[in-house]
NUVO-640632 format. One line per field, with one value per residue (C-alpha): residue in three letters; x, y, z; chain. Coordinates in steps of 0.2 Angstrom, whole numbers. Last residue first. Layout:
N
aa <- [ALA/...]
east <- [X/...]
north <- [Y/...]
up <- [Z/...]
ch <- [A/...]
end
This chain:
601
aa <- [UNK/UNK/UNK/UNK/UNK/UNK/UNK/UNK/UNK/UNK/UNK/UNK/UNK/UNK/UNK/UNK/UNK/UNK/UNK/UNK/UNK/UNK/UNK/UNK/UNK/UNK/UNK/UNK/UNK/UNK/UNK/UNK/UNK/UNK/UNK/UNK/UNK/UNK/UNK/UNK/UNK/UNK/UNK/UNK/UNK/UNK/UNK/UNK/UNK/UNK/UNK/UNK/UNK/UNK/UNK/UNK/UNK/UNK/UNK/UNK/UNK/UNK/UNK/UNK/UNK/UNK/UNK/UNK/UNK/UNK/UNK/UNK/UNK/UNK/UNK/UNK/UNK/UNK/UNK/UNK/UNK/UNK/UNK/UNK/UNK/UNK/UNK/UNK/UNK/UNK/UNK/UNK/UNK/UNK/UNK/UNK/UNK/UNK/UNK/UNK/UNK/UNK/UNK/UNK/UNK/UNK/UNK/UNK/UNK/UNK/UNK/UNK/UNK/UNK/UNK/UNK/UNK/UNK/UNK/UNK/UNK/UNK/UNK/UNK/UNK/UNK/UNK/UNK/UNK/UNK/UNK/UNK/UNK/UNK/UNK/UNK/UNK/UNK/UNK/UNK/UNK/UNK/UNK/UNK/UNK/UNK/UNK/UNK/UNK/UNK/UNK/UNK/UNK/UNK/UNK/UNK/UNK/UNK/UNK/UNK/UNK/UNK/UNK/UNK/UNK/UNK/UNK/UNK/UNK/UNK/UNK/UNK/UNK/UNK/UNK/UNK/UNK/UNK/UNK/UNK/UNK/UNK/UNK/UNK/UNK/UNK/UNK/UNK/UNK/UNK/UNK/UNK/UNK/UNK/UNK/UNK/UNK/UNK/UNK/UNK/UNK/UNK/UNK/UNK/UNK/UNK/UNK/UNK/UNK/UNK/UNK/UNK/UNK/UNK/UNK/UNK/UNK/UNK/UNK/UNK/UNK/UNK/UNK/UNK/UNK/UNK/UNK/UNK/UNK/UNK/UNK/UNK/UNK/UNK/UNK/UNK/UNK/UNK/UNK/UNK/UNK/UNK/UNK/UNK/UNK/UNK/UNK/UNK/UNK/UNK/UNK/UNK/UNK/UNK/UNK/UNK/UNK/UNK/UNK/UNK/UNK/UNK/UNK/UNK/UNK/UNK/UNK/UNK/UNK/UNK/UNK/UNK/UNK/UNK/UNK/UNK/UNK/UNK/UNK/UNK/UNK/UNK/UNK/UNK/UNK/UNK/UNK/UNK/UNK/UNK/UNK/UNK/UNK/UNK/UNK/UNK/UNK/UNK/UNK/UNK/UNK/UNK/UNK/UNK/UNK/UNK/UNK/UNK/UNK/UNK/UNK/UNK/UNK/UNK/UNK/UNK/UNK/UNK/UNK/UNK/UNK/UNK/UNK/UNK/UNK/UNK/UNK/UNK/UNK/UNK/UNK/UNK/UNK/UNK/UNK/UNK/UNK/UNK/UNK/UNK/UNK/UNK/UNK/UNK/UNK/UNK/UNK/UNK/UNK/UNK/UNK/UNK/UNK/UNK/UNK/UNK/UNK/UNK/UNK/UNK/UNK/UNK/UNK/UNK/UNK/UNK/UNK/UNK/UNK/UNK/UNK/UNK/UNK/UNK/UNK/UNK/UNK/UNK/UNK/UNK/UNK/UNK/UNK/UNK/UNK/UNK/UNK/UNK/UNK/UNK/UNK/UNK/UNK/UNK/UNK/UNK/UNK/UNK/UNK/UNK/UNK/UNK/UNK/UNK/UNK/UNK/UNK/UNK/UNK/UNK/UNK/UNK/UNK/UNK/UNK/UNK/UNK/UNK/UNK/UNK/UNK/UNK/UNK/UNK/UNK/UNK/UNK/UNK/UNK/UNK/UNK/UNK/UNK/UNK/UNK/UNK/UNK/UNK/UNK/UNK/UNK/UNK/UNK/UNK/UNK/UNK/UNK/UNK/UNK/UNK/UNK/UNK/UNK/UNK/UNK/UNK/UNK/UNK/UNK/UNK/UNK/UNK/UNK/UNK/UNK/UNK/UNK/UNK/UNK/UNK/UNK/UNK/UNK/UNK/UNK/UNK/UNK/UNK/UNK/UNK/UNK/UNK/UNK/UNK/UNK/UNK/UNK/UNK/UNK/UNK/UNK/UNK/UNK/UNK/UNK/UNK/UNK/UNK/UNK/UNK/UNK/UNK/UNK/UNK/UNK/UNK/UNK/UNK/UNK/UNK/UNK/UNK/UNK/UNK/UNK/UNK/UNK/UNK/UNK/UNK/UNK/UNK/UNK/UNK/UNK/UNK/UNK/UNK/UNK/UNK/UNK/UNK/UNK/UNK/UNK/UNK/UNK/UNK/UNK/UNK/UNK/UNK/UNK/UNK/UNK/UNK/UNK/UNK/UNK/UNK/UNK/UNK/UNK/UNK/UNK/UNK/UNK/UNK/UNK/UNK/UNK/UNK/UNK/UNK/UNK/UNK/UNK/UNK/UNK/UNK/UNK/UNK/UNK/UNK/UNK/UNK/UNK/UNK/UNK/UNK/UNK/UNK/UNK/UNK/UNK/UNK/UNK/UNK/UNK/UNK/UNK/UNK/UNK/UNK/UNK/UNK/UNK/UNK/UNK/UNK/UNK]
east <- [146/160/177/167/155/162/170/152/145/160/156/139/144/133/118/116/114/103/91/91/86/91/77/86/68/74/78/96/106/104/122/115/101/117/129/145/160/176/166/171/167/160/158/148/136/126/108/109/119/106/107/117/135/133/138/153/160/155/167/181/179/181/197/204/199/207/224/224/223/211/198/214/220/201/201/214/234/239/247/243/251/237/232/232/220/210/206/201/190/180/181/177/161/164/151/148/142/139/135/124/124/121/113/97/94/109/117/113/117/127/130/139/149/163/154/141/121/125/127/111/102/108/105/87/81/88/73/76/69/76/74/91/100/93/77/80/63/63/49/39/47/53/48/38/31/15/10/-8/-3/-4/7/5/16/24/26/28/18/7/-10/-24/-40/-54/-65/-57/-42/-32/-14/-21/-35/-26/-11/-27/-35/-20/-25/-20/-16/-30/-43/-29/-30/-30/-50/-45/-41/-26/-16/2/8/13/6/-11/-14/-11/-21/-24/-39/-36/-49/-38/-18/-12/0/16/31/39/57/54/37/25/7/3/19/15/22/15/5/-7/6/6/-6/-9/-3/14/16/15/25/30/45/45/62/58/75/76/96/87/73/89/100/84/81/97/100/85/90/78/69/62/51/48/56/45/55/45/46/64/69/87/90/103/114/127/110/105/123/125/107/112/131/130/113/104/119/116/96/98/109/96/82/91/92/73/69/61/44/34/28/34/45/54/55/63/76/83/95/101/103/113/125/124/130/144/150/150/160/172/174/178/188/198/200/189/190/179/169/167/163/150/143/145/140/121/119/123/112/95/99/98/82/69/66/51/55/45/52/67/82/82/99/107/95/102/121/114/103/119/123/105/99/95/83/67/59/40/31/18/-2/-10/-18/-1/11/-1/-1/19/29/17/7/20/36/27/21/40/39/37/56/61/70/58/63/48/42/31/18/5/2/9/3/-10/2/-10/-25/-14/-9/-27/-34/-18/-22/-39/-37/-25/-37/-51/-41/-39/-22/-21/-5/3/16/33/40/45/53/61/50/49/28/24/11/-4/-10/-26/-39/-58/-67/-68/-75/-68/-82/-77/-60/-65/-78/-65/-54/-67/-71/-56/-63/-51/-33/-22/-13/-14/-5/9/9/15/25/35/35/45/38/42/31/37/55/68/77/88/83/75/71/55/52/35/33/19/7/14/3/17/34/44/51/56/70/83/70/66/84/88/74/81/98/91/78/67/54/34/23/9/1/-1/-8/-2/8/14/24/28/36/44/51/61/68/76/81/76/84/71/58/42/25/10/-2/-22/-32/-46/-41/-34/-24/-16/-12/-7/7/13/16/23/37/39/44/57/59/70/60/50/31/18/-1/-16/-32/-45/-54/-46/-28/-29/-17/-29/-32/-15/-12/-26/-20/-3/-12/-21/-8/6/-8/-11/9/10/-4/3/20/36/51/70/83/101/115/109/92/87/71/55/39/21/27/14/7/-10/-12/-34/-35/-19/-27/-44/-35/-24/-39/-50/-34/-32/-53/-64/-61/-74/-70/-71/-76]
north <- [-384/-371/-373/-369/-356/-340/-345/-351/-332/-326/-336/-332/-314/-309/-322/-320/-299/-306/-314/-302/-289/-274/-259/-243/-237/-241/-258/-262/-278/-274/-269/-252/-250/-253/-263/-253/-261/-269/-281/-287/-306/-311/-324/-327/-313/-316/-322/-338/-331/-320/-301/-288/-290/-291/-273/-276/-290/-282/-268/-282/-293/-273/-272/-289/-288/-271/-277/-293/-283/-291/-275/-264/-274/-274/-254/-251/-251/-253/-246/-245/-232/-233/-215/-216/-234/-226/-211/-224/-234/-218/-214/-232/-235/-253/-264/-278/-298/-306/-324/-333/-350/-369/-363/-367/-347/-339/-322/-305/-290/-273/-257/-242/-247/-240/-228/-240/-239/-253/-265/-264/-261/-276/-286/-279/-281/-301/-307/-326/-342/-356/-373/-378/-378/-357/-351/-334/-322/-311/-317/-312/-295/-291/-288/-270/-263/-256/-242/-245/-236/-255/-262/-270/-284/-288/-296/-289/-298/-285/-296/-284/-287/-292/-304/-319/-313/-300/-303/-319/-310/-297/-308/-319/-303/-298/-286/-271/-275/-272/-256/-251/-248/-232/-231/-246/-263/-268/-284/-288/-305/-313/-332/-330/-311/-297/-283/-265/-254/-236/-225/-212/-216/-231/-229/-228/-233/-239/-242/-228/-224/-209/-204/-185/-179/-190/-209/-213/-229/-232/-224/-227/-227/-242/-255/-245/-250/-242/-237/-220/-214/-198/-187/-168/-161/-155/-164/-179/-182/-183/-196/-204/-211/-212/-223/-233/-239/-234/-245/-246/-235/-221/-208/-190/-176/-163/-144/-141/-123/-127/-141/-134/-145/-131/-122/-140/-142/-123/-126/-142/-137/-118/-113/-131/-139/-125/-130/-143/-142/-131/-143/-156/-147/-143/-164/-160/-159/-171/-170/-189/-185/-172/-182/-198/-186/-179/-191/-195/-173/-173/-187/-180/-163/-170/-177/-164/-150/-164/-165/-150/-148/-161/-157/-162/-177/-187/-172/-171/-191/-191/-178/-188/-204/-194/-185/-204/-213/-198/-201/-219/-219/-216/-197/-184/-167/-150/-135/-135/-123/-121/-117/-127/-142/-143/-145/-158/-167/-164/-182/-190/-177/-159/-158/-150/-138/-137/-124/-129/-126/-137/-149/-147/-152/-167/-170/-168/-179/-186/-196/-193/-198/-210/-218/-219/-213/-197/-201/-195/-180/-166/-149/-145/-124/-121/-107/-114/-127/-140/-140/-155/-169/-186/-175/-171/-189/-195/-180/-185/-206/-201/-191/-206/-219/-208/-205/-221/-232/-248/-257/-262/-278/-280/-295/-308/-305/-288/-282/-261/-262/-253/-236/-236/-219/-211/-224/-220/-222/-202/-198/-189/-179/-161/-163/-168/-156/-142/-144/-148/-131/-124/-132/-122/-129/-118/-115/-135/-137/-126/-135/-151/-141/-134/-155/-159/-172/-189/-200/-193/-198/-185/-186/-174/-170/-153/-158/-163/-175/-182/-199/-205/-219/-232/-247/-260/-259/-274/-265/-248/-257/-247/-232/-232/-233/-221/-208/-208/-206/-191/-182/-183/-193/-191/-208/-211/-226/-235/-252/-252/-269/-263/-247/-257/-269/-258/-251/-263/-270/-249/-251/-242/-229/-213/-225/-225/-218/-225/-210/-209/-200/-191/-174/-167/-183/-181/-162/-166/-179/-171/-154/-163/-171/-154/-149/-160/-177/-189/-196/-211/-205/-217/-210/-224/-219/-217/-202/-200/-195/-192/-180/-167/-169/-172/-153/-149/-155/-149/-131/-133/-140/-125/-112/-119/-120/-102/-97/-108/-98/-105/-100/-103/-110/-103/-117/-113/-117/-128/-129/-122/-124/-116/-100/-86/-78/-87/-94/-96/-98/-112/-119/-123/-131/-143/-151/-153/-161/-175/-178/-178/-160/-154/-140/-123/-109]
up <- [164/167/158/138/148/144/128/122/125/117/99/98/100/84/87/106/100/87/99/112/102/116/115/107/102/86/90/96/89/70/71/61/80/90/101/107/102/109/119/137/142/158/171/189/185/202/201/209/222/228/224/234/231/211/210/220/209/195/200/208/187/178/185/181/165/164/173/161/147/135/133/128/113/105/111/100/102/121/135/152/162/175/172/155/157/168/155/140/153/156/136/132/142/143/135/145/141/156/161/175/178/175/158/150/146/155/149/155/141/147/141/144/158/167/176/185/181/166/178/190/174/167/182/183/166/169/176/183/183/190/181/187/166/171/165/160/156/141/136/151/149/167/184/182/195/197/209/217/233/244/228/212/203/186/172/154/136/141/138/135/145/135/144/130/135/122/110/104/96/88/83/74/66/58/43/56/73/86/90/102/122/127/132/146/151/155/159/166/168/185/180/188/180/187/187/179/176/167/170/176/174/184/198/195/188/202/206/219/222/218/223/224/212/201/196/179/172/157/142/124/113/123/110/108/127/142/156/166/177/185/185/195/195/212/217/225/210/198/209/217/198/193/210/204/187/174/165/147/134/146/157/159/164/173/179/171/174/179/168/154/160/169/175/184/193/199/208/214/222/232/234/234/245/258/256/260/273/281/277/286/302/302/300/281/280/268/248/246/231/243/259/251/244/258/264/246/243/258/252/235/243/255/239/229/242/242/225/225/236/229/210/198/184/197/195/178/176/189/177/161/170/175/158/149/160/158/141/138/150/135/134/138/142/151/155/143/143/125/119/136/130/116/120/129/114/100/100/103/87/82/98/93/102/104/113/123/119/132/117/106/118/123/106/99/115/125/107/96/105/117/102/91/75/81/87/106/108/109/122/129/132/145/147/138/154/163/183/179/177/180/171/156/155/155/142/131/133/128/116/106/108/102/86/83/88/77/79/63/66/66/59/72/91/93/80/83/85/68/73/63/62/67/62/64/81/84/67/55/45/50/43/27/27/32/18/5/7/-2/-19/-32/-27/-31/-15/-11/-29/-24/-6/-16/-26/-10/-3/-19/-31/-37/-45/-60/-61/-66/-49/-41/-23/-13/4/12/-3/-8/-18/-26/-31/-23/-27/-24/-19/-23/-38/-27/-16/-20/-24/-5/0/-9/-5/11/7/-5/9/19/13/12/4/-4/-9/5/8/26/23/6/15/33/21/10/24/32/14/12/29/45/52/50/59/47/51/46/44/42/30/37/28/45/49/32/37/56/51/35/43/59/48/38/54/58/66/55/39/32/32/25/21/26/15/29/18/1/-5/-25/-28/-27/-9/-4/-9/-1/15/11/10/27/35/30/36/51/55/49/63/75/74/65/76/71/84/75/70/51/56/71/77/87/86/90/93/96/80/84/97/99/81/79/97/89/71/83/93/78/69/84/81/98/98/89/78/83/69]
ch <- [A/A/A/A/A/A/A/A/A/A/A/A/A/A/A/A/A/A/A/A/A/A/A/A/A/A/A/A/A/A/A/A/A/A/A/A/A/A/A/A/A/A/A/A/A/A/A/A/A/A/A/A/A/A/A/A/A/A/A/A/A/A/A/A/A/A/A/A/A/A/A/A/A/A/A/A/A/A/A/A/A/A/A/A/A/A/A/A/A/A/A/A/A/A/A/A/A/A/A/A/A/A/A/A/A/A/A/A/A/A/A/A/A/A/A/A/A/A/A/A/A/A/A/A/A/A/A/A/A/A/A/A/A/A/A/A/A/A/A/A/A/A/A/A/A/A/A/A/A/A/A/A/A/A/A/A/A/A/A/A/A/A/A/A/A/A/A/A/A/A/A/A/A/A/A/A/A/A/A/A/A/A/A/A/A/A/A/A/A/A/A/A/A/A/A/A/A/A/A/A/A/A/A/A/A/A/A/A/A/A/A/A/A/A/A/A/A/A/A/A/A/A/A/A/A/A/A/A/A/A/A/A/A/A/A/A/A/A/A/A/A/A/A/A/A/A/A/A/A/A/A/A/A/A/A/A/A/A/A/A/A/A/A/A/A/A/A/A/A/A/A/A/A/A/A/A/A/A/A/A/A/A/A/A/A/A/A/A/A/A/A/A/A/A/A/A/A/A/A/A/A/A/A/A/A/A/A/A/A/A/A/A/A/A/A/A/A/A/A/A/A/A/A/A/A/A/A/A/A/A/A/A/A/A/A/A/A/A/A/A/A/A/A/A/A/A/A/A/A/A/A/A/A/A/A/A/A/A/A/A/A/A/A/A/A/A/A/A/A/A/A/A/A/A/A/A/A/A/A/A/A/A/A/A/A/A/A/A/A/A/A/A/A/A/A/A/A/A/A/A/A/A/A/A/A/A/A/A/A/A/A/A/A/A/A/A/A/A/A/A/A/A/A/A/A/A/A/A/A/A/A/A/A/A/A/A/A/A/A/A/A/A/A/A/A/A/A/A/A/A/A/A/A/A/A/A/A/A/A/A/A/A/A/A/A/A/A/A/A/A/A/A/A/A/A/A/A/A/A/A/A/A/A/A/A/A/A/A/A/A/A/A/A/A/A/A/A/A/A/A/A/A/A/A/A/A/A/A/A/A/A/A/A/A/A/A/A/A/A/A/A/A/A/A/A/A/A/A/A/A/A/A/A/A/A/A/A/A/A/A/A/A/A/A/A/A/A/A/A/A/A/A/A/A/A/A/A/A/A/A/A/A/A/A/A/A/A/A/A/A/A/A/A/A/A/A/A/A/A/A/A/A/A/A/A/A/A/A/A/A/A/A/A/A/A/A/A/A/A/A/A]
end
């Protein structure tokens, strides 16, 4: 029978009968991609479904899942949504504290983990957890407890339960308004906060992304990277997948994602800028390591490809003479370039979830890899702007998807109106109300502006906004990207609130820095040694130096201080979306920030 498809599960159970035995998704077993069709993924559903059935799970009950992407993941997802449960996920590196708070927040009483560490941590903080009525494990663990049951005797007890019927009355009787999932916004300022996304929220923003990206069909294949706890992970990344029918690949994790991405050789992949930075220093970093015809040969290519770029993404003719150099550096440098990376049949990759810097950006659309940047925010399931191939601008993210309304309000911020935009936060109906305008537009929280094409551009986070000790205001998202876009650095945080100028704290990229040093004959113990030599410092002062060259004078880096680590999500410095907490990071270097302006003010 068809469902309706105004229900995520109505939309999965119609392309499991039309797909049957082709793949649904991909992932790694025993160092080998494994296949599981539609029609085994239907059936995996529709017995966990069951399974949560007789344990008690009712209709808009809210179900927890604290685990890694992988299959069983997915299984839990789309069988809770089935029974008209809902599911709160849980980032896979959270805390034991961080998720007992998402887990008594949402009320829920069951919850799917991994595996043991994950278990752990649950069970470390298991007294403060209250109502939890069981836990399922994806992989096998050793526990005698009885609220803890293995995901194979959960789909047991959905092959033996009696009233199969149940299945599909539950999942006829979902209604388009009722809650999906509640998605935890990552907490850079305060304890996160449960975003309401319904089912009708989430179609809406698949239909609308569909429609800005037309050419994707059954016949890709995507290569999936970003967490499902994540919304542009789940809504782009597994239901627009699912609505055209894609193959799903997962990547094994950031570390193995390149190596990946040869196995697959994706058509279609959606990431946060991190990776598209480390593929573009890594190769920059293979050719500087070339020899000199070579690099030769690479150079003329980029600057062919920079002179050509502006053409391509604006669908014009080429100048004839350009077009045969083009296509020269196609044959013998961009195509090689894209097999190398595993990018050579890539129709789209999607960037979300923070900026990218602009010459990445041309870099990738300049050597045929199609790179268009998007924006959104948890609250609008995610996504309400995306460059296309019909309208795009550099350092844009686009024009607004269909029936999506954007403006700017009086004091630059961002607002949207649209059928993406959340129901409100769960149980907080003052942050709901503070968070829209009386006429009900959505505060952002980001400011920008709007071009002649309608492509909005994003300034900065209006909290993340620096008002210097002489009241100038300045958005440090484009410093940091204009730093963290060179070789040598990895990672870079702008300084300045209240000060009389502008600071930096940089994260070399250590194994770049590592191979100047051998070169240069410096010698030194550990990387804490190596950031103090005055040869480095001074090194890295000319290359900030030259990256500052361009911006006013107000916002030059006029001081800076290397680190000897990276920051990250452990450090507490990073969120899961690998998003800078500003506050912390001031917190933990609180001592080299002072250093930097202890001669200055």
């Amino acid at each position: 029978m068809g469902y309706s498809e105004k229900s995520i599960a109505g939309i999965f159970h119609n392309r499991a009968e039309k797909y049957q035995f082709e793949p649904f998704l991909k992932y790694k077993k025993q160092g080998k991609y494994t296949a599981i069709s539609w029609r085994e993924m239907q059936r995996l559903v529709t017995n966990t479904g069951l399974g949560l059935i007789s344990l008690g799970v009712k209709k808009n009950d809210i179900v927890t899942i604290f685990s890694e992407n992988c299959w069983q993941w997915l299984v839990a997802d789309l069988a809770s949504l089935s029974i008209g449960a809902a599911d709160a996920p849980i980032y896979p590196t959270n805390s034991g504290e961080e998720s007992a708070y998402i887990i008594n927040d949402s009320g829920s009483r069951f919850l799917f983990v991994s595996d043991q560490d994950h278990l752990d941590r649950i069970l470390s903080v298991r007294s403060r957890i209250k109502g939890l009525k069981k836990i399922i494990t994806f992989d096998p663990v050793k526990t005698d407890a009885k609220d803890i049951m293995s995901f194979d005797e959960l789909l047991r007890l959905g092959e033996e339960y009696k009233d199969k019927k149940a299945f599909d009355e539950r999942l006829l009787s979902i209604e388009p308004e009722g809650l999906a999932t509640l998605i935890y916004t990552s907490g850079t300022t305060g304890p996160p906060k449960g975003v309401m996304l319904t089912h009708a929220n989430i179609i809406a923003n698949v239909l609308q992304s569909y429609a800005s990206h037309p050419m994707i069909s059954h016949q890709d294949e995507a290569l999936l990277l970003l967490p499902w706890s994540h919304s542009l992970g789940r809504t782009i990344g597994i239901y627009l997948m699912i609505h055209i029918g894609a193959v799903m690949s997962l990547a094994e994790n950031f570390g193995a994602v390149m190596q990946n991405m040869t196995e697959i050789r994706p058509t279609l992949m959606v990431s946060v800028p991190r990776l598209f930075e480390k593929i573009h220093a890594g190769l920059f970093s293979k050719v500087d390591k070339a020899g000199a015809a070579k690099k030769k040969l690479f150079s003329w290519a980029v600057s062919v490809a920079s002179r050509a770029v502006d053409y391509r993404v604006q669908g014009k003719a080429m100048p004839f003479s350009l077009q045969v150099q083009y296509d020269a550096a196609e044959k013998l440098v961009y195509s090689k370039l894209k097999e190398a990376l595993g990018m050579d049949r890539i129709k789209i990759f999607i960037n979300g979830g923070g900026a990218l810097a602009v010459d990445i950006d041309r870099f990738f659309n300049a050597i045929g890899v199609n790179l268009h940047n998007g924006y959104g925010l948890t609250e609008t399931s995610p996504v309400t702007n995306v460059n296309t191939f019909e309208v795009f601008e550099f350092g844009s993210v686009g024009p607004a998807l269909a029936d999506t309304h954007i403006k700017i309000a009086p004091d630059g911020e961002i607002l949207i109106k649209g059928p993406q935009v959340m129901k409100g936060y769960f149980n907080k109906p003052e942050d709901t109300r503070a968070s829209f305008t009386e006429d009900g537009w959505f505060l952002t929280g980001d400011i920008g502006r709007i071009d002649e094409r309608g492509c909005l551009y994003i300034t900065d986070r209006k909290k993340d906004i620096i008002v210097t000790a002489g009241g100038k205001n300045i958005a440090p998202q484009n410093i940091e990207n204009t730093l963290a876009a060179d070789l040598f650095i990895e990672q870079a945080v702008v300084i300045g609130e209240g000060r009389k100028f502008l600071s930096a704290l940089i994260v070399p990229n250590f194994s770049e820095l590592i191979s100047y040093a051998k070169k240069q004959g410096i010698s030194y113990d550990k990387n804490e040694d190596l950031i103090m030599k005055p040869e480095i410092v001074s090194f890295y002062k000319s290359r900030i130096d030259a990256l500052m060259k361009d911006y006013a004078r107000v916002e030059q880096i006029r001081r800076f201080s290397l680190l000897p680590r990276e920051f990250s999500i452990e450090s507490g410095e990073l969120t899961p979306t690998l998003k800078m907490k500003r506050k912390v990071i001031n917190q933990n270097f609180f001592s080299e920030i002072e250093a930097m302006y202890k001669d200055g003010e």
